[in-house]
PyMOL Python script that loads the backbone (N, CA, C, O; Angstrom):
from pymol import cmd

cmd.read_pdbstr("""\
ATOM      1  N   UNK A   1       0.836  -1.177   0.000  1.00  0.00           N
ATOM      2  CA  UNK A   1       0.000   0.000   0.000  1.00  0.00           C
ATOM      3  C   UNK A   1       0.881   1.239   0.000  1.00  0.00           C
ATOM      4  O   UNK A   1       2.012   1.140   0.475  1.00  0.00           O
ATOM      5  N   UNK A   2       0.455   2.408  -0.496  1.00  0.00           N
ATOM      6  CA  UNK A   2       1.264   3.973  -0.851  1.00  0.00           C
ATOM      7  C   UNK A   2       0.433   4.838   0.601  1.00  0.00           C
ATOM      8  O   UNK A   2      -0.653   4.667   1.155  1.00  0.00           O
ATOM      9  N   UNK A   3       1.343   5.600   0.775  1.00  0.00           N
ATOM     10  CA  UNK A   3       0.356   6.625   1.489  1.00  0.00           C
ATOM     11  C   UNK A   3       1.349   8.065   1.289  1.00  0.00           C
ATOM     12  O   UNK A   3       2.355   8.249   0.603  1.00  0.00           O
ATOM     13  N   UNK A   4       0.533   9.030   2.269  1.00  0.00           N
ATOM     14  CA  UNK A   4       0.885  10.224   1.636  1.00  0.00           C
ATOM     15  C   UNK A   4       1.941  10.612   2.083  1.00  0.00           C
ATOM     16  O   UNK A   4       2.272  11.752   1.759  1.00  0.00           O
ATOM     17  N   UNK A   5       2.662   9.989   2.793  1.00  0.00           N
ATOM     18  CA  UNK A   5       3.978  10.139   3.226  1.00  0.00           C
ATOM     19  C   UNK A   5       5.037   9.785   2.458  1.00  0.00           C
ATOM     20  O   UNK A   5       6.181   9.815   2.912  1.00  0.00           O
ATOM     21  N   UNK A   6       4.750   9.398   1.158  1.00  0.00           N
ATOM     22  CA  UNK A   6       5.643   8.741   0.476  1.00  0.00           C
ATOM     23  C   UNK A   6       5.960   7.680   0.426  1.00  0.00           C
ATOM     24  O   UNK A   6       6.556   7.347  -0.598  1.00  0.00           O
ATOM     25  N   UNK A   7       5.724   6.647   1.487  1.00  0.00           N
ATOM     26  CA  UNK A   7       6.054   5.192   1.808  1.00  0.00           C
ATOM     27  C   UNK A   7       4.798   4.399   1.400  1.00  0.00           C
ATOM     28  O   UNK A   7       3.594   4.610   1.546  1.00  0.00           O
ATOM     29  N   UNK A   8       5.792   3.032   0.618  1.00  0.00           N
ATOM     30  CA  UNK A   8       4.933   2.106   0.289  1.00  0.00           C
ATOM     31  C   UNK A   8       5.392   0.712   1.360  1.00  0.00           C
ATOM     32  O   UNK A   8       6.488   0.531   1.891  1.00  0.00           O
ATOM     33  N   UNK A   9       4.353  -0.017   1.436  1.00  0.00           N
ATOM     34  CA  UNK A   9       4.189  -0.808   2.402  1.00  0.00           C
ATOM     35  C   UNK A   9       4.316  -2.284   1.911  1.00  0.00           C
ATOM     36  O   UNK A   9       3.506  -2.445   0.998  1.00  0.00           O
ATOM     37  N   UNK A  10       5.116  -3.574   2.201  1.00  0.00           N
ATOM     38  CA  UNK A  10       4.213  -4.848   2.224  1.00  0.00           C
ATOM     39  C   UNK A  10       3.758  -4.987   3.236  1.00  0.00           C
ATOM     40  O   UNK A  10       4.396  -4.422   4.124  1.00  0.00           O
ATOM     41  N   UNK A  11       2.512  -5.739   3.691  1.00  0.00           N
ATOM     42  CA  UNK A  11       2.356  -6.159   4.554  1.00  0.00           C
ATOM     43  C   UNK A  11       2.074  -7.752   4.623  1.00  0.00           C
ATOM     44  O   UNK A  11       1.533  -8.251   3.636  1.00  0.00           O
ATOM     45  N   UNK A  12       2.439  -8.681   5.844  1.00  0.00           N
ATOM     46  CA  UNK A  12       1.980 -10.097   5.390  1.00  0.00           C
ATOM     47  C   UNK A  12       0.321 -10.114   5.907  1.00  0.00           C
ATOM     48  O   UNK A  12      -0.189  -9.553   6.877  1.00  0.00           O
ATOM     49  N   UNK A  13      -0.423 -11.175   4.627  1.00  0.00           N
ATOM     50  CA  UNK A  13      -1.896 -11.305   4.762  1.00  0.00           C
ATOM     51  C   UNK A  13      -1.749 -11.885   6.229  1.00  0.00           C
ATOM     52  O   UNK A  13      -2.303 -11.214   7.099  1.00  0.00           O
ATOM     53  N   UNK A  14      -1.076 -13.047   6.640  1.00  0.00           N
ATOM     54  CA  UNK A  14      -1.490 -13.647   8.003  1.00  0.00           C
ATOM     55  C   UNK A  14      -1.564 -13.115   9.315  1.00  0.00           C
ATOM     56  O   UNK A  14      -2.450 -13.341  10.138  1.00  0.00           O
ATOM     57  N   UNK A  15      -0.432 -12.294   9.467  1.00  0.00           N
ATOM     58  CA  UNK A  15      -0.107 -11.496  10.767  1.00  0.00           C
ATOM     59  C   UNK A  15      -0.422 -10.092  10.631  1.00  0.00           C
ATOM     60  O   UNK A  15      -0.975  -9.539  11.581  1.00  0.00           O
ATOM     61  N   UNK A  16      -0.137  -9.408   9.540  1.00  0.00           N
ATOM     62  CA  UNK A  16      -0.542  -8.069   9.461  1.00  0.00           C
ATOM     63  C   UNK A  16       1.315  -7.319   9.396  1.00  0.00           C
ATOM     64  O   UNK A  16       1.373  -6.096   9.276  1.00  0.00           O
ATOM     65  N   UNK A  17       2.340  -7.916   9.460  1.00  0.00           N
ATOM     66  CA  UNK A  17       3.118  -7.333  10.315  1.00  0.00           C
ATOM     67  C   UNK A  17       4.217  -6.697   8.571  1.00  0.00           C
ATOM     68  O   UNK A  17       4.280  -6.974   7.373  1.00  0.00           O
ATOM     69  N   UNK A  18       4.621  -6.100   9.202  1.00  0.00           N
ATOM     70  CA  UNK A  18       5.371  -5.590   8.133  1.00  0.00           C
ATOM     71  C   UNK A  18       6.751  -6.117   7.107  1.00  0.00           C
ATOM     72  O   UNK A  18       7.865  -6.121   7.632  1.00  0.00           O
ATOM     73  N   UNK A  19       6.608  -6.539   5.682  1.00  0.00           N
ATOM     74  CA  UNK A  19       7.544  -7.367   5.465  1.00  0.00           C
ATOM     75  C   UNK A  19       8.802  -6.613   4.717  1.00  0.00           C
ATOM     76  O   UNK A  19       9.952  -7.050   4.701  1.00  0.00           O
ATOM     77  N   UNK A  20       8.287  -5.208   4.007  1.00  0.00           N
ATOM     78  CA  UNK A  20       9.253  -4.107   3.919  1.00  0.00           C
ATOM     79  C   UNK A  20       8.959  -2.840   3.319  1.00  0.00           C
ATOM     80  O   UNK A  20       7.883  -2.908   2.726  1.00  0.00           O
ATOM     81  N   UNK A  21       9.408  -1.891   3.252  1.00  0.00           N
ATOM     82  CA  UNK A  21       9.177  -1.028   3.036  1.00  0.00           C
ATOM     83  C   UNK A  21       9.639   0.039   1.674  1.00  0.00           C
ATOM     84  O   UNK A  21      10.591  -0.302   0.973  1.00  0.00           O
ATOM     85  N   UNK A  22       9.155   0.869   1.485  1.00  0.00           N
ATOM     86  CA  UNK A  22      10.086   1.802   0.444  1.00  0.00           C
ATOM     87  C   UNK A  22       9.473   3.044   0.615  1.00  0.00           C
ATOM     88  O   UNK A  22       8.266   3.276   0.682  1.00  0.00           O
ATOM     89  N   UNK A  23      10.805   4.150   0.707  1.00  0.00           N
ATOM     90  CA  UNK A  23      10.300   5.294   0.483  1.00  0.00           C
ATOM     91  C   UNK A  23      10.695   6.416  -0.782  1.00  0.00           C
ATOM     92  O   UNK A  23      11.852   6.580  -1.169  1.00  0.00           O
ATOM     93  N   UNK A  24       9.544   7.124  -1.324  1.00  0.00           N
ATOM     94  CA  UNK A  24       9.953   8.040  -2.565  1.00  0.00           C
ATOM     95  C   UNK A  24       9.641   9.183  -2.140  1.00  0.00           C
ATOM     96  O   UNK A  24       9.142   9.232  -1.016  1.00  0.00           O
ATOM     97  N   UNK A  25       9.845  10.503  -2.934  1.00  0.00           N
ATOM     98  CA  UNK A  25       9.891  11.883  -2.388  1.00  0.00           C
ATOM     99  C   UNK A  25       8.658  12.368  -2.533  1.00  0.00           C
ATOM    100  O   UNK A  25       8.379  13.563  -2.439  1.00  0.00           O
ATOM    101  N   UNK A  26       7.792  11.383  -2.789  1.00  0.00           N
ATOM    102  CA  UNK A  26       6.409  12.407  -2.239  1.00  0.00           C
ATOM    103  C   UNK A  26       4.883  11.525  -2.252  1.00  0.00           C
ATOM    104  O   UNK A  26       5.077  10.313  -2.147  1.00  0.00           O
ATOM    105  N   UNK A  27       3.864  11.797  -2.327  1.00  0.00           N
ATOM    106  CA  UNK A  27       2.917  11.405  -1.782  1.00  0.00           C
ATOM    107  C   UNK A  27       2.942   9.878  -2.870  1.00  0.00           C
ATOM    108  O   UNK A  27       3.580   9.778  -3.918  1.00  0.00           O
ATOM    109  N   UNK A  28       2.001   8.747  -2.206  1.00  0.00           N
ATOM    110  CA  UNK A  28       1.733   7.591  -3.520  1.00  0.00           C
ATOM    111  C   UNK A  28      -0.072   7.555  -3.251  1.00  0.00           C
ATOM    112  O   UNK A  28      -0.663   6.815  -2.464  1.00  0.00           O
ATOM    113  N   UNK A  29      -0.649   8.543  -4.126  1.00  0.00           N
ATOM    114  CA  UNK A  29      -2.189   8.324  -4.620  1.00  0.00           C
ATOM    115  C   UNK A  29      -2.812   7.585  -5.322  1.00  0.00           C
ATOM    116  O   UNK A  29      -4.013   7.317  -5.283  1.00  0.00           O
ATOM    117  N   UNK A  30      -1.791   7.119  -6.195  1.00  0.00           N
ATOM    118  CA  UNK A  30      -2.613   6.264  -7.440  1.00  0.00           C
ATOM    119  C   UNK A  30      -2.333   5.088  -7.169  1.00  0.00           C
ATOM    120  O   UNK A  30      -1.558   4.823  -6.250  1.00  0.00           O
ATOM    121  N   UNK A  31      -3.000   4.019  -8.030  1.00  0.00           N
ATOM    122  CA  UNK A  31      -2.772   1.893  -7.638  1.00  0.00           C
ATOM    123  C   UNK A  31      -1.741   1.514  -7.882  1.00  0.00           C
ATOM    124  O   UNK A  31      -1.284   1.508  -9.025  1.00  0.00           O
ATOM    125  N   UNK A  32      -1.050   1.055  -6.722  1.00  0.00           N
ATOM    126  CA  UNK A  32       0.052   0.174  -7.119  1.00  0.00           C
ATOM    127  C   UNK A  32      -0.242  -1.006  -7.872  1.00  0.00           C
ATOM    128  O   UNK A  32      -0.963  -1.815  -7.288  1.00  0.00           O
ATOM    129  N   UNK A  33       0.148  -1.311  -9.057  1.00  0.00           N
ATOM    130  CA  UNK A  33      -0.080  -2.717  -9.764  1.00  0.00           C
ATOM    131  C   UNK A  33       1.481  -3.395 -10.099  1.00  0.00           C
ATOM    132  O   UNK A  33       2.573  -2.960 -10.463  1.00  0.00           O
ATOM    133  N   UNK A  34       0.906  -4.682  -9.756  1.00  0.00           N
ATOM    134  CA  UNK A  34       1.904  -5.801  -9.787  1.00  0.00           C
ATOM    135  C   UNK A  34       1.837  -6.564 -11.501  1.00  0.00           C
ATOM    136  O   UNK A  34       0.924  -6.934 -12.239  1.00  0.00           O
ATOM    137  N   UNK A  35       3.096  -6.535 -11.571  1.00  0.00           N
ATOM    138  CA  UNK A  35       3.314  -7.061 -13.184  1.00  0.00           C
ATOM    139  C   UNK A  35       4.531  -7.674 -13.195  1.00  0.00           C
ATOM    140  O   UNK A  35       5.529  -6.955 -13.145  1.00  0.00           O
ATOM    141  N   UNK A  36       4.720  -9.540 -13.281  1.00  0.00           N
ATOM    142  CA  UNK A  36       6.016  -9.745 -13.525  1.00  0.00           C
ATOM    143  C   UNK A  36       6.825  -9.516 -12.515  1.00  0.00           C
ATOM    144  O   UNK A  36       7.933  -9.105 -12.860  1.00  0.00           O
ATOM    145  N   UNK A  37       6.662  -9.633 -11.444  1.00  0.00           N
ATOM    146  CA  UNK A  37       7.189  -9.828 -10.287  1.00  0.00           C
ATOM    147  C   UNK A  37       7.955  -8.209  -9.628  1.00  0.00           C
ATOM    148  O   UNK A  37       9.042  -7.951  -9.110  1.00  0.00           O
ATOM    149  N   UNK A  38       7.108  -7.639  -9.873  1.00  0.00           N
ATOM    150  CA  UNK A  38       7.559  -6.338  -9.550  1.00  0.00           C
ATOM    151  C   UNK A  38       6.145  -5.209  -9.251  1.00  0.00           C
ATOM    152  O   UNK A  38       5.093  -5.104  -9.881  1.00  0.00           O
ATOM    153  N   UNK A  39       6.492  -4.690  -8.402  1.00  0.00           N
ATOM    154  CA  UNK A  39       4.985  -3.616  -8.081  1.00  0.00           C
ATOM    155  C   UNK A  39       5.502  -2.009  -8.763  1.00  0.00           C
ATOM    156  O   UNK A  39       6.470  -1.290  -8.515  1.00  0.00           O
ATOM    157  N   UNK A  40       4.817  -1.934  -9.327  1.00  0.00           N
ATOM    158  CA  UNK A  40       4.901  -0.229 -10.640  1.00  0.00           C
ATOM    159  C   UNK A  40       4.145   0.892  -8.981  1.00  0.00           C
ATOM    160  O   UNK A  40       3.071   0.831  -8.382  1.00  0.00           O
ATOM    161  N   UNK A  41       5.011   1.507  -8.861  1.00  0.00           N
ATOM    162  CA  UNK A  41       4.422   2.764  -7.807  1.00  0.00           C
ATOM    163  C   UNK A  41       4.866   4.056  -8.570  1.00  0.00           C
ATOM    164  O   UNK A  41       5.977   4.521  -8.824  1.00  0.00           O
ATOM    165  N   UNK A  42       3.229   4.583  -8.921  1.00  0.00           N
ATOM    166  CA  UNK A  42       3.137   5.703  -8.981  1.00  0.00           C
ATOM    167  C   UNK A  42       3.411   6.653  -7.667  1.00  0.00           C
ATOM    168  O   UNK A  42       3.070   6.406  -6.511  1.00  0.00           O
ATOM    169  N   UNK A  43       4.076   7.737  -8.124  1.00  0.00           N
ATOM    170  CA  UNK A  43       4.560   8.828  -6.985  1.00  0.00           C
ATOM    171  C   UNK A  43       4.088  10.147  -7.268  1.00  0.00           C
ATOM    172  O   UNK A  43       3.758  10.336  -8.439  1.00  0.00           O
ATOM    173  N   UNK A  44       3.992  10.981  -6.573  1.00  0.00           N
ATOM    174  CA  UNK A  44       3.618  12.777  -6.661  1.00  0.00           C
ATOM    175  C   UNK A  44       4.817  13.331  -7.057  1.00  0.00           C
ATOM    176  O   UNK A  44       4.832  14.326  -7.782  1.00  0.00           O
ATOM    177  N   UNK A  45       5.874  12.772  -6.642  1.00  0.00           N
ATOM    178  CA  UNK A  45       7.599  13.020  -6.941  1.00  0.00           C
ATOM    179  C   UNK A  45       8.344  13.511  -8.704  1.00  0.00           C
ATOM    180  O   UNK A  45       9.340  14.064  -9.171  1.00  0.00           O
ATOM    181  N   UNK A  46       6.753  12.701  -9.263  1.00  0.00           N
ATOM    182  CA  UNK A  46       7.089  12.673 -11.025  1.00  0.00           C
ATOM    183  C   UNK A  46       7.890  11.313 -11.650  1.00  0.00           C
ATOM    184  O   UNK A  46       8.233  10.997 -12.789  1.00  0.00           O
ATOM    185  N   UNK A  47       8.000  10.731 -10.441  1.00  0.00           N
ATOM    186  CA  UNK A  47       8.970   9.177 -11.198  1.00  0.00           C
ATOM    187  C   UNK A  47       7.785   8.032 -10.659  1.00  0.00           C
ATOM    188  O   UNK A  47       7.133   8.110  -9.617  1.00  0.00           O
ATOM    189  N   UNK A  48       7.738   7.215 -11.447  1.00  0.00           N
ATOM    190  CA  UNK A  48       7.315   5.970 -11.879  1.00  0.00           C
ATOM    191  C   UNK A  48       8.530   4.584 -11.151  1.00  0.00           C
ATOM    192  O   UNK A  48       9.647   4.441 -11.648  1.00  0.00           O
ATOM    193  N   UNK A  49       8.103   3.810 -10.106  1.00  0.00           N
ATOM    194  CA  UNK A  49       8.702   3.499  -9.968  1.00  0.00           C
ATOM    195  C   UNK A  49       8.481   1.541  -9.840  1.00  0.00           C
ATOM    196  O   UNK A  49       7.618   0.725  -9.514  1.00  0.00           O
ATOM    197  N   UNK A  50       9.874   1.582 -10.333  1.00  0.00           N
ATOM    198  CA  UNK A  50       9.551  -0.603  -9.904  1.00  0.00           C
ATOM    199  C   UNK A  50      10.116  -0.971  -9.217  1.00  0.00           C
ATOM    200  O   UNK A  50      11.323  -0.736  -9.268  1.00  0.00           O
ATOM    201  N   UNK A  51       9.585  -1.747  -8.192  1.00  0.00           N
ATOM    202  CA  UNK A  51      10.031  -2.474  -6.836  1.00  0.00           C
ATOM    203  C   UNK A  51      10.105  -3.552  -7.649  1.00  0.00           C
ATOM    204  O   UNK A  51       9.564  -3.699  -8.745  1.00  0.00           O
ATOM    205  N   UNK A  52      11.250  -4.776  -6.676  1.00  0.00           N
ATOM    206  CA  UNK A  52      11.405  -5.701  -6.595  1.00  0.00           C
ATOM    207  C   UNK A  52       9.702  -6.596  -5.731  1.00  0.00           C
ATOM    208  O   UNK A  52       9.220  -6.148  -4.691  1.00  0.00           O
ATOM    209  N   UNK A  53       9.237  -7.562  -6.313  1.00  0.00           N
ATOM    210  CA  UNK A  53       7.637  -7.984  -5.304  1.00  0.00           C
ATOM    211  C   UNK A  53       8.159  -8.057  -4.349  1.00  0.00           C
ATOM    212  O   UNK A  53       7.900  -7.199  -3.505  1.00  0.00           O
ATOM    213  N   UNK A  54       9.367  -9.365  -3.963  1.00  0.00           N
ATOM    214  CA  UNK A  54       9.693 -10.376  -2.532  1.00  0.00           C
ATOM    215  C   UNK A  54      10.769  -9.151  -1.593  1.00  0.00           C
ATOM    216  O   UNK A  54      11.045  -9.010  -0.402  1.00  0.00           O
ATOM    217  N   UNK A  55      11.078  -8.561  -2.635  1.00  0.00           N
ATOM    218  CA  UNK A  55      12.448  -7.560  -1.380  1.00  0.00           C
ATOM    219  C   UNK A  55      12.122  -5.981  -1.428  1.00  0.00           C
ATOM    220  O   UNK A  55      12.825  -5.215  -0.769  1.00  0.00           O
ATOM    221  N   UNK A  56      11.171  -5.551  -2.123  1.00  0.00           N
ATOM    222  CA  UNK A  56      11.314  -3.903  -2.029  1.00  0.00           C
ATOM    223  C   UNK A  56      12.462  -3.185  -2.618  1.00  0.00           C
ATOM    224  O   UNK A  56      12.566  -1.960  -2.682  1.00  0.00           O
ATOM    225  N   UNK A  57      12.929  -3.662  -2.851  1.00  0.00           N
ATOM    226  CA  UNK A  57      14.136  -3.127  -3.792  1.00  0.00           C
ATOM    227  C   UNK A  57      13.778  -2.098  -5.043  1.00  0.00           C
ATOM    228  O   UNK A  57      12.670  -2.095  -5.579  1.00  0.00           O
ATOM    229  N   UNK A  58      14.676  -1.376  -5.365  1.00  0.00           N
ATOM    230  CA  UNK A  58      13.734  -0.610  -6.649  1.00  0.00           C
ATOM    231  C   UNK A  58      14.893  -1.217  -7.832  1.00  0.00           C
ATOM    232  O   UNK A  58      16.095  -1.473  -7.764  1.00  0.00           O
ATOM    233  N   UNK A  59      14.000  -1.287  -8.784  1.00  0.00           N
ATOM    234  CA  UNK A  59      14.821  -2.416  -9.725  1.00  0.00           C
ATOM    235  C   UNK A  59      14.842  -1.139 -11.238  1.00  0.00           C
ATOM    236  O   UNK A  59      15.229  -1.497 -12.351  1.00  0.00           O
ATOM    237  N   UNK A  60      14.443   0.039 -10.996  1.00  0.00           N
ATOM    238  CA  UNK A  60      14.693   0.805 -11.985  1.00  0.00           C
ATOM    239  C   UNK A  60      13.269   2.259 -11.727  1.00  0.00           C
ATOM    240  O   UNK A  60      12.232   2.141 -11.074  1.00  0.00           O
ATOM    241  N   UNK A  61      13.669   3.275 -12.361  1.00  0.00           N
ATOM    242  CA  UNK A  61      12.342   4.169 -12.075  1.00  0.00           C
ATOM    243  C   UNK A  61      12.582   5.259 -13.274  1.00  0.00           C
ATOM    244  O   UNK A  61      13.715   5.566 -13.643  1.00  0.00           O
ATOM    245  N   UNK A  62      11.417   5.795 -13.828  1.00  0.00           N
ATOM    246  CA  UNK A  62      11.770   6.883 -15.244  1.00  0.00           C
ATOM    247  C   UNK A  62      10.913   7.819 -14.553  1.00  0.00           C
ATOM    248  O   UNK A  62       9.976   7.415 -13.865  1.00  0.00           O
ATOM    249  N   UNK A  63      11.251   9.380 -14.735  1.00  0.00           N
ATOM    250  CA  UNK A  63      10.704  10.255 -14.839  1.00  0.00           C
ATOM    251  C   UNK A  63       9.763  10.243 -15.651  1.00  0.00           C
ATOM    252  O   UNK A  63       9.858   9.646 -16.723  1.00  0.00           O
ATOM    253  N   UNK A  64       8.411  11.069 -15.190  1.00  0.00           N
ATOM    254  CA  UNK A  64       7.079  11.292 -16.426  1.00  0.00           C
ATOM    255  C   UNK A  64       6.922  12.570 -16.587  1.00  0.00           C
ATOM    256  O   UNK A  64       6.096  12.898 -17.440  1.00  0.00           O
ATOM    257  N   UNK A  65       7.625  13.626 -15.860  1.00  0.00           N
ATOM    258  CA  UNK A  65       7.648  14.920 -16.155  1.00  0.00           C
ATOM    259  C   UNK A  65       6.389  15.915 -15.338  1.00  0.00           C
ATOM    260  O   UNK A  65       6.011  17.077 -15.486  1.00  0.00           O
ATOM    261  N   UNK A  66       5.980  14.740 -14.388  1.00  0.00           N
ATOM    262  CA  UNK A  66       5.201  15.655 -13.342  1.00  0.00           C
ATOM    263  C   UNK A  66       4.688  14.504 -12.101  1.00  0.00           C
ATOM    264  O   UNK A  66       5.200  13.392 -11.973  1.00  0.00           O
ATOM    265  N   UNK A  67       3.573  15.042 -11.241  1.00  0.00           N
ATOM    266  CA  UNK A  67       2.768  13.916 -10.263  1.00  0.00           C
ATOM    267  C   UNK A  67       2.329  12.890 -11.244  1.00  0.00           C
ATOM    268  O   UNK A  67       2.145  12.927 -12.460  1.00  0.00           O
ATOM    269  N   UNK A  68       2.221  11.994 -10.372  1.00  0.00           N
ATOM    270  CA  UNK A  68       1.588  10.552 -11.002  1.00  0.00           C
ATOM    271  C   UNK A  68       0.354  10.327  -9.753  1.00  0.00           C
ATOM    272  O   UNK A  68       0.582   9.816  -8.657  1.00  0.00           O
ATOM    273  N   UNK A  69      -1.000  10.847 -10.228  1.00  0.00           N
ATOM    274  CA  UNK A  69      -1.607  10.731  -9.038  1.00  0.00           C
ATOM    275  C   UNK A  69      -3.026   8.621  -9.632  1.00  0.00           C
ATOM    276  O   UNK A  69      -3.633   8.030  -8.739  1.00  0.00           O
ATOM    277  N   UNK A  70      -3.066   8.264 -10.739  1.00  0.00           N
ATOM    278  CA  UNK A  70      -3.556   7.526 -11.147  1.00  0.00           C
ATOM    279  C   UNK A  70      -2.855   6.653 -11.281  1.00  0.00           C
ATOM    280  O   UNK A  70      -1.678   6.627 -10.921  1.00  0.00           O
ATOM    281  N   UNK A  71      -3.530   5.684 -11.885  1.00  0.00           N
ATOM    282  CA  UNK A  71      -3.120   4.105 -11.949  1.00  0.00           C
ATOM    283  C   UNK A  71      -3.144   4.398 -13.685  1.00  0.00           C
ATOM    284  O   UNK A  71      -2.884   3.485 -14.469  1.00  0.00           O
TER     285      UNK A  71
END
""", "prot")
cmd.dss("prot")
cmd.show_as("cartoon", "prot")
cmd.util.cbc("prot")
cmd.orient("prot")
């Protein structure tokens, strides 16, 4: 999950508890979608970004030339 702090979240379904984190420079409004083993997070920051699914890792990110508030 994104929130307006900039941080995106895993969380595990069973416990609730946190499995890692990532943070970008500004708010995440729009759907994170999973494709190919990687979650696409839109940012307010203007970059587009891809996590790693299992580690949070960012595995690459492009500028779009402004907020990314949609999916």
């Amino acid at each position: 999950m994104g929130t307006v702090n900039g941080r995106v979240y895993t969380l595990s379904l069973d416990t609730g508890r946190v499995l890692w984190k990532f943070a970008t420079r500004g708010p995440v409004r729009g759907a994170i979608v999973e494709a190919g083993g990687l979650f696409l997070v839109p940012s307010h920051d203007g970059q587009l970004y891809a996590l790693d699914e299992s580690t949070g890792s960012r595995r690459w990110r492009v500028a779009v030339g402004g907020p990314v508030a949609a999916s």
